[in-house]
C-alpha positions as CSV (number, residue, x, y, z in Angstrom):
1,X,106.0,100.3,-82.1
2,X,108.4,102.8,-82.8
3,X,108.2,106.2,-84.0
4,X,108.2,106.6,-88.3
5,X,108.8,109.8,-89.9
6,X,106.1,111.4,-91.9
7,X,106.6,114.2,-94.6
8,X,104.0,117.1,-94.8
9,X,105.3,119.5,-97.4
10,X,108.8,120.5,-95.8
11,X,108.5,119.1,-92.0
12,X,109.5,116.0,-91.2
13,X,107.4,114.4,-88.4
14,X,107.6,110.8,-86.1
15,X,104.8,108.9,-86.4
16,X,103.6,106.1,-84.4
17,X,102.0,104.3,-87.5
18,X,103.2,102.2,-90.2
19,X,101.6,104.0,-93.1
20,X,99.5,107.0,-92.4
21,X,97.5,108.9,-94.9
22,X,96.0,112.7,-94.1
23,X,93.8,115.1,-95.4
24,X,96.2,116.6,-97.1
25,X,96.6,113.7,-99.1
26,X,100.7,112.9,-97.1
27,X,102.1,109.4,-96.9
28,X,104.0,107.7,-94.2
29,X,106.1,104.6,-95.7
30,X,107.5,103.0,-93.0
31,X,109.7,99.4,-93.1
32,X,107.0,96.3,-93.1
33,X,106.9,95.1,-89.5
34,X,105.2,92.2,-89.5
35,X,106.3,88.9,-91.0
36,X,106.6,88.7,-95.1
37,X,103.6,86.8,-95.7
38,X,101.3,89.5,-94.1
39,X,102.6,91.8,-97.2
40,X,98.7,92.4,-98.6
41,X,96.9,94.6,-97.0
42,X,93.4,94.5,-96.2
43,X,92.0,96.9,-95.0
44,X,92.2,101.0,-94.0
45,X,91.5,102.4,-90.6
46,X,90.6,106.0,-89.9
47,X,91.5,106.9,-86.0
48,X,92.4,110.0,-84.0
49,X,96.3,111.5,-83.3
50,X,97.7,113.0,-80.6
51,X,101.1,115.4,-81.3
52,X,102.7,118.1,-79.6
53,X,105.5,119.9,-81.5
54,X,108.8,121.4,-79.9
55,X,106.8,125.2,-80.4
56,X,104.3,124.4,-77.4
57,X,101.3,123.5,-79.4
58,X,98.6,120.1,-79.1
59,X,97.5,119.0,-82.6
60,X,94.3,116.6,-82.6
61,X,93.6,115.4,-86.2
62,X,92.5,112.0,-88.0
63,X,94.1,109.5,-90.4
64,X,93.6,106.8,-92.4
65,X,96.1,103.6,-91.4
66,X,96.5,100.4,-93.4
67,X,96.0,97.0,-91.2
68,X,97.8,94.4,-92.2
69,X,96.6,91.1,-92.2
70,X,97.0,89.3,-88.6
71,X,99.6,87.0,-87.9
72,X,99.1,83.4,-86.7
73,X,98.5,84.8,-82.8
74,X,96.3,88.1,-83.9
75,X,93.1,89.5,-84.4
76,X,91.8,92.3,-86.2
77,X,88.9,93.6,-84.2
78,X,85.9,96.3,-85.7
79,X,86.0,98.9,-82.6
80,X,82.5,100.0,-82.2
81,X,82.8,101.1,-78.8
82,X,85.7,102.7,-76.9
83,X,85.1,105.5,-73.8
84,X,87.0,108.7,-73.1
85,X,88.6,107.5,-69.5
86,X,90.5,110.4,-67.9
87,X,93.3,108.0,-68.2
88,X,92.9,109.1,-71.9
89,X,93.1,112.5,-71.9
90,X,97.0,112.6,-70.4
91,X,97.6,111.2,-74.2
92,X,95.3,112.8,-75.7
93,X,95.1,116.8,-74.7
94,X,98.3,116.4,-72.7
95,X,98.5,119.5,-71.1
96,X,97.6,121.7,-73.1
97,X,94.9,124.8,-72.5
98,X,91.9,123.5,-74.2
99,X,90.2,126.8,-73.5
100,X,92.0,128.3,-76.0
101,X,92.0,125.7,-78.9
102,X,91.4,126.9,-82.3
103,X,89.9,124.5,-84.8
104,X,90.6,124.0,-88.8
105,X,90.5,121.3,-91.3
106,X,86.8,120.0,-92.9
107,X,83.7,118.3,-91.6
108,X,86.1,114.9,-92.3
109,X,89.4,115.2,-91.6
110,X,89.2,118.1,-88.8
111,X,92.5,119.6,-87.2
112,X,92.1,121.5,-83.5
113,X,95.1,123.0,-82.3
114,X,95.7,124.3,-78.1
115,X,98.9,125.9,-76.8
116,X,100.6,124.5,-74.2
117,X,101.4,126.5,-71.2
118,X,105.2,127.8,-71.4
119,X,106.2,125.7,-68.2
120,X,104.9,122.6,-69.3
121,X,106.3,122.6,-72.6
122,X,109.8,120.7,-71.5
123,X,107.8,117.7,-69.5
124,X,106.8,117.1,-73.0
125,X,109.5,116.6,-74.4
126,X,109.8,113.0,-75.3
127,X,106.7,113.4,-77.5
128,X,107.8,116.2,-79.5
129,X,106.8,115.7,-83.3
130,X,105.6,112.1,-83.0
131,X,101.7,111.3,-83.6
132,X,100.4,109.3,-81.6
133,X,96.4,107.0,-81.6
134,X,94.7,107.4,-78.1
135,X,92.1,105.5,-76.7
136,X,93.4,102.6,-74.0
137,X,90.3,100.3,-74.3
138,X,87.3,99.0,-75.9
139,X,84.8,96.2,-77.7
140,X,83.7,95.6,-81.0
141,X,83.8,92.4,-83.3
142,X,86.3,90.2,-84.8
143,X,86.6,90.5,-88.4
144,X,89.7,88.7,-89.6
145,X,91.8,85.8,-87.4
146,X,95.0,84.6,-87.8
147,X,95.8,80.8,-88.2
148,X,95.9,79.9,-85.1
149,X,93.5,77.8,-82.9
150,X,92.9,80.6,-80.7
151,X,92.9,83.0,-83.0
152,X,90.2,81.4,-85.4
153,X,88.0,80.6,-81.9
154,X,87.8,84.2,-81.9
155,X,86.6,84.8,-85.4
156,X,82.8,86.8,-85.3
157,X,82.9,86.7,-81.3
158,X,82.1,90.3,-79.7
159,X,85.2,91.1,-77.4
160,X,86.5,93.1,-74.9
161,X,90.1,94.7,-75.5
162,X,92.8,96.8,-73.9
163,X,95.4,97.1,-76.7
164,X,95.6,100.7,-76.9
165,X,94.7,103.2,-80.2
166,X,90.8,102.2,-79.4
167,X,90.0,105.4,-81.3
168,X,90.4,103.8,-84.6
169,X,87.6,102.0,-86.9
170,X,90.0,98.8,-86.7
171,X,92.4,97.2,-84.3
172,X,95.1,94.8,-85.2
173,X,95.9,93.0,-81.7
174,X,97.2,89.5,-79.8
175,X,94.7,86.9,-79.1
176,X,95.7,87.8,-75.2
177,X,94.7,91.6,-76.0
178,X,91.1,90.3,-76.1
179,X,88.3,89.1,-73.5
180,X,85.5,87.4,-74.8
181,X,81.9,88.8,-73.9
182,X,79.0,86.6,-73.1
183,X,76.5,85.8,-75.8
184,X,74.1,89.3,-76.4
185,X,76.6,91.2,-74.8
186,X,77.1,94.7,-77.0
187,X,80.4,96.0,-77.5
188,X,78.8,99.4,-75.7
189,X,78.1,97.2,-72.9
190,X,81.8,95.8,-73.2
191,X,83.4,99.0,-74.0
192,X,84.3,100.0,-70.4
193,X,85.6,96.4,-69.3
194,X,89.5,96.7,-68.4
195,X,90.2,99.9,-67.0
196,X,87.8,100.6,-64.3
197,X,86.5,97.1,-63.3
198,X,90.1,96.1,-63.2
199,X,90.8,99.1,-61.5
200,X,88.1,98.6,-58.7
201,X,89.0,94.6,-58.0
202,X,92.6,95.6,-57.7
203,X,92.0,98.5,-55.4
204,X,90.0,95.5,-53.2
205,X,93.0,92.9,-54.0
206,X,95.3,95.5,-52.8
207,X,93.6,96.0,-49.5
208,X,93.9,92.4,-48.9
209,X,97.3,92.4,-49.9
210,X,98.7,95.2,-47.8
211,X,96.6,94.2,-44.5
212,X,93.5,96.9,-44.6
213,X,90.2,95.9,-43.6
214,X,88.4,98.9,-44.9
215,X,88.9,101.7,-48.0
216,X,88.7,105.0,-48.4
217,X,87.9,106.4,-52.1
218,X,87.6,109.6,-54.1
219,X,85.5,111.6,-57.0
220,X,83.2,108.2,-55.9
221,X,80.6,109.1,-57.7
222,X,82.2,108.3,-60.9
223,X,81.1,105.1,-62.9
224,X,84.2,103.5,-61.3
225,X,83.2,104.6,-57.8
226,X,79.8,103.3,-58.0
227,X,81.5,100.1,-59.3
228,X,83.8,99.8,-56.5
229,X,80.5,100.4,-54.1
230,X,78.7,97.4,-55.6
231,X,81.5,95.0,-55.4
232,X,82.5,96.2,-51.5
233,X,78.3,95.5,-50.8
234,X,78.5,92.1,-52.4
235,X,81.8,91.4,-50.4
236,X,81.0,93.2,-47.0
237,X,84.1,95.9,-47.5
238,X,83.1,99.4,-45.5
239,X,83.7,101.7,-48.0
240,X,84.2,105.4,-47.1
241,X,83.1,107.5,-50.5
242,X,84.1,111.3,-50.7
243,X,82.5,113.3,-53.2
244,X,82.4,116.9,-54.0
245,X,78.8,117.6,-54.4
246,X,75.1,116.7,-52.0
247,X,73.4,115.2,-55.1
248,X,76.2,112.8,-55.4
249,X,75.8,111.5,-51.5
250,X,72.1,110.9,-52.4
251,X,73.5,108.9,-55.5
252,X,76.0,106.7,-53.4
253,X,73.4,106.3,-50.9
254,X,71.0,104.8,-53.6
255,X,73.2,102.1,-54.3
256,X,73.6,100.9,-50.7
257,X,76.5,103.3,-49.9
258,X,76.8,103.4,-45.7
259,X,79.4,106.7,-45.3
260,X,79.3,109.6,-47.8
261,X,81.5,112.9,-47.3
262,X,81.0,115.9,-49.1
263,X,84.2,118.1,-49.5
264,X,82.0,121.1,-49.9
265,X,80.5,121.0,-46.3
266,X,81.4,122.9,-44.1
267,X,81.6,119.6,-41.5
268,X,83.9,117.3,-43.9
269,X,86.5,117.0,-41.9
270,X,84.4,115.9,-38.5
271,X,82.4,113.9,-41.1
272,X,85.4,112.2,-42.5
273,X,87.0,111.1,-39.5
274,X,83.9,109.8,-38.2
275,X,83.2,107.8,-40.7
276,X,87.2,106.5,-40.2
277,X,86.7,105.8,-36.8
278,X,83.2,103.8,-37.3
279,X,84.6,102.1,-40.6
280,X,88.6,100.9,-39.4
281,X,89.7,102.4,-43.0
282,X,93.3,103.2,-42.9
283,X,93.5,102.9,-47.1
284,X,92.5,105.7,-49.7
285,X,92.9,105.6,-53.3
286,X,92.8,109.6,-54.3
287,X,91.2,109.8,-57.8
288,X,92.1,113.9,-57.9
289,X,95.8,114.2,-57.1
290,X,96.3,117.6,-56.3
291,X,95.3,119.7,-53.9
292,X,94.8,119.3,-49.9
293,X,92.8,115.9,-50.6
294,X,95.4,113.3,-49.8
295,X,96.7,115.2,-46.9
296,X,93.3,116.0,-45.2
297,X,92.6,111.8,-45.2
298,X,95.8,111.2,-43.5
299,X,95.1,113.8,-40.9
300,X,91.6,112.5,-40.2
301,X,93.0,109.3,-40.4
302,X,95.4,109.8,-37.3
303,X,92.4,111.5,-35.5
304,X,90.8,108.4,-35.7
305,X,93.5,106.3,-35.1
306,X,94.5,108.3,-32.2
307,X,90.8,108.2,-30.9
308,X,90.9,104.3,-30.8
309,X,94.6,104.3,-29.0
310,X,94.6,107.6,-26.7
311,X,98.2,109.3,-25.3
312,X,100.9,110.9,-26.1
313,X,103.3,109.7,-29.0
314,X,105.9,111.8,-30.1
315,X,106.2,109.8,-33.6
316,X,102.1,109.7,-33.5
317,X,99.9,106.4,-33.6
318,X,101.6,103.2,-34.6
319,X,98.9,102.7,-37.2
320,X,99.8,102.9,-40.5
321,X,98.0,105.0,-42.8
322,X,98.6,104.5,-46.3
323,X,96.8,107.2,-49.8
324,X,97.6,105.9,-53.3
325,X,97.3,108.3,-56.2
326,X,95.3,106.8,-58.7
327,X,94.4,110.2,-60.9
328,X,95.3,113.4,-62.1
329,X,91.3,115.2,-61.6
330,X,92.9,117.9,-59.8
331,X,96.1,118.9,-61.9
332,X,97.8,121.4,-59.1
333,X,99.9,120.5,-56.3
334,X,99.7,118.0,-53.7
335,X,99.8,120.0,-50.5
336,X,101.2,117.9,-47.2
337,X,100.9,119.4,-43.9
338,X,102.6,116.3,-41.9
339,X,100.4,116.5,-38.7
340,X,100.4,112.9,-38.8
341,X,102.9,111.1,-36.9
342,X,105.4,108.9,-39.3
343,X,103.4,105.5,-39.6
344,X,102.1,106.9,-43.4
345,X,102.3,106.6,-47.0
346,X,101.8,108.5,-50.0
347,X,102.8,106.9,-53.2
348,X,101.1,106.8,-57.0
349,X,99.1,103.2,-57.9
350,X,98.6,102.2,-61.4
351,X,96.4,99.1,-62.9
352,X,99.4,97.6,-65.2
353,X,102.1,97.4,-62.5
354,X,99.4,95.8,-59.8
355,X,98.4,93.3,-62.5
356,X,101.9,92.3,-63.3
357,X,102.7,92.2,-59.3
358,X,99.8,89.6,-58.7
359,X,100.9,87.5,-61.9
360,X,98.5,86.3,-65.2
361,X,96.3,83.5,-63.0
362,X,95.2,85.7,-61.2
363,X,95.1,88.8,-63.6
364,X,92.5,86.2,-65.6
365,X,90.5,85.5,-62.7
366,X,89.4,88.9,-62.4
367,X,88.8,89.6,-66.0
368,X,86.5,86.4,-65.9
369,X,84.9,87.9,-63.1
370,X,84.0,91.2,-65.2
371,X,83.1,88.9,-67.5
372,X,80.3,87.4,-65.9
373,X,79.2,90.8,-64.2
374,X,79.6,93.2,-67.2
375,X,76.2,94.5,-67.1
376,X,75.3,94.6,-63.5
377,X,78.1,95.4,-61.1
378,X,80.3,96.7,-63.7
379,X,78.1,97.9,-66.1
380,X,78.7,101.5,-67.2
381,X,76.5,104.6,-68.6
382,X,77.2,107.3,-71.0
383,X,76.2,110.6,-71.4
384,X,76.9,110.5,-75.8
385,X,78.0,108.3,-78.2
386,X,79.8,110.4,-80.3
387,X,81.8,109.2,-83.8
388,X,86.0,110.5,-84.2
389,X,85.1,113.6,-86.1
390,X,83.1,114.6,-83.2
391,X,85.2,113.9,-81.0
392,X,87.5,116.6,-82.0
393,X,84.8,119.3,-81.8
394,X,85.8,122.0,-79.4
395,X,82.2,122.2,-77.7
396,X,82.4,117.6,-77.3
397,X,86.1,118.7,-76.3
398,X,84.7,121.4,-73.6
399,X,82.3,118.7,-72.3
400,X,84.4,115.1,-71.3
401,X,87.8,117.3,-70.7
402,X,85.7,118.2,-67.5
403,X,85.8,114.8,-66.5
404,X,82.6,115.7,-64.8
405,X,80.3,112.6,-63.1
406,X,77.4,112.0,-65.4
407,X,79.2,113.5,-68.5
408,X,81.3,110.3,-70.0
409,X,81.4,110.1,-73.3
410,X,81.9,107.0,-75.7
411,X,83.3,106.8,-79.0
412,X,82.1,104.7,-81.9
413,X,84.9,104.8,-84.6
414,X,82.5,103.2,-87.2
415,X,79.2,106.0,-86.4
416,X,78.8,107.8,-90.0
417,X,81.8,106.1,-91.6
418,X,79.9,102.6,-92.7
């Protein structure tokens, strides 16, 4: 929806809402949106905000929004599970220097505030002054339905959703926002459905797509690497995993993991291409970004490639070698060093553009198949559940902006609010 603007004392502020209440007891009145018959309103949603001003500062706060009732094709849905993904935190800290964020406000409605660095104030620009809700995905219950068939089919089911502004007590959405979750399924065991189950079946479908027989994957010891081993074991994909740490090879390799390289030894290179050459993988999907990452898998990439088709070739081997970018872990440059021939590819990948590419009969079989697997292959763990207040403390804050294996957290919007 479009940005509203929102008067606190003198300053005028957009805001992503309809009608947004703070601590300081401010009103948004923004024109209805919805049709005329859904004038009552029902009930009041507290959920986090996101805004960066034109100065160069992040402001993380919480508000109360009104939800109107749903519409004929809608849902309102009680979020009582939603997970900080790092796909999260672009929205949500943005780039600003968390180390030095200050916090304010009360116990209930708290206010942190983090500069952003001078050079990265501009690239923020389209953002400036509006407030925005975070939080891409999550379960919970449905608590009012609209008229419609589908709609009232939904009414008490525990679902699945990826409708965006997760971090909120309540969630007005479209019947087609939701996936339904098997009977005693829990929204914490839901919460994590879309993003990186999707994520690791289109990585797969992409393969397939493009011609690769094999994958190569990053930060893989991440709830969506271990994913993405369990589904290439059940399919018979060689997976090549690179991590950053030994205790995470002896995690990979407890799953059923056949190659695990560790950036940090001294052999990772050697190990990598090895692993290339016994594997056929000519596909990587780079969960850090920056760095020498992407370029060190296409180099060990042509070794390999060069290993299986020997002699000289001014242009290098024919074999393409193709990285997607996938995530932002590592935030600095991506350094190329282009020692490998000209049959290559660097490019970004994203989940919504590959979902629209392979169309919605397809899109639906894979959600059906997360579905059905939601607590084994896909299932997901958590380090703390934490409710939106503490979600905005600056030592929570310290923890999941890591984006550390082992240290996901999940948000309940409801926790010490019912």
């Amino acid at each position: 929806m479009r940005a509203r603007q929102l008067e606190v004392g003198a300053t005028l502020r957009k805001c992503s809402s309809d009608t947004l209440t703070c601590e300081n007891r401010s009103v948004l009145r923004a024109p209805e949106r919805h049709a005329p018959e859904r004038q009552g309103v029902r009930l009041k949603s507290r959920q986090i905000r996101s805004l960066v001003s034109s100065e160069g500062h992040l402001e993380l706060s919480l508000a109360d929004i009104e939800i109107p009732a749903p519409g004929p094709d809608e849902v309102v849905v009680r979020v009582e599970a939603s997970p900080i993904n790092p796909s999260d935190l672009g929205l949500l800290l943005g780039p600003a220097d968390m180390s030095q964020a200050t916090a304010s406000g009360t116990a209930e409605f708290p206010l942190v505030t983090a500069p952003i660095p001078e050079q990265l104030v501009a690239s923020q620009a389209d953002r400036f002054g509006e407030s925005m809700a975070a939080g891409n995905e999550g379960a919970g219950v449905v608590v009012e339905a609209g008229s419609s068939d589908a709609a009232q089919a939904l009414r008490g089911k525990t679902v699945a959703a990826i409708a965006r502004e997760m971090y909120s007590q309540y969630r007005l959405m479209d019947v087609s926002q939701c996936l339904v979750l098997h009977e005693g399924t829990t929204p914490t065991e839901g919460a994590s459905c879309f993003v990186n189950p999707l994520t690791v079946l289109g990585m797969v479908e992409t393969m397939r797509l493009e011609g690769h027989t094999a994958l190569v994957h990053t930060a893989a010891a991440s709830n969506l690497g271990q994913m993405l081993q369990k589904v290439c074991n059940d399919e018979g994909i060689e997976l090549v995993n690179v991590v950053r740490r030994p205790e995470h090879v002896e995690l990979l390799r407890g799953i059923g993991a056949t190659y695990v390289c560790d950036t940090s030894s001294a052999s990772f290179e050697e190990d990598l291409t090895q692993a290339l050459m016994d594997s056929g993988a000519t596909l990587a999907f780079d969960a850090t970004g920056g760095g020498p990452l992407a370029n060190q898998l296409l180099n060990c990439m042509e070794t390999a490639a060069k290993a299986k088709d020997p002699g000289f070739n001014r242009y290098g081997s024919n074999i393409h070698k193709q990285v997607y970018i996938y995530g932002g872990l590592d935030t600095s440059p991506t350094v190329l060093h282009r020692t490998y021939g000209l049959a290559w590819g660097l490019g970004g990948w994203l989940l919504t553009p590959f979902l629209e590419r392979i169309g919605p009969e397809a899109t639906e079989r894979l959600r059906q198949r997360v579905a059905d697997e939601v607590t084994t292959t896909f299932a997901s763990e958590y380090a703390r559940e934490i409710s939106l207040a503490e979600a905005l403390d600056l030592d929570n804050i310290a923890v999941y902006n890591r984006r550390a294996t082992g240290e996901k957290y999940l948000i309940n919007p409801n926790k010490d609010l019912d």
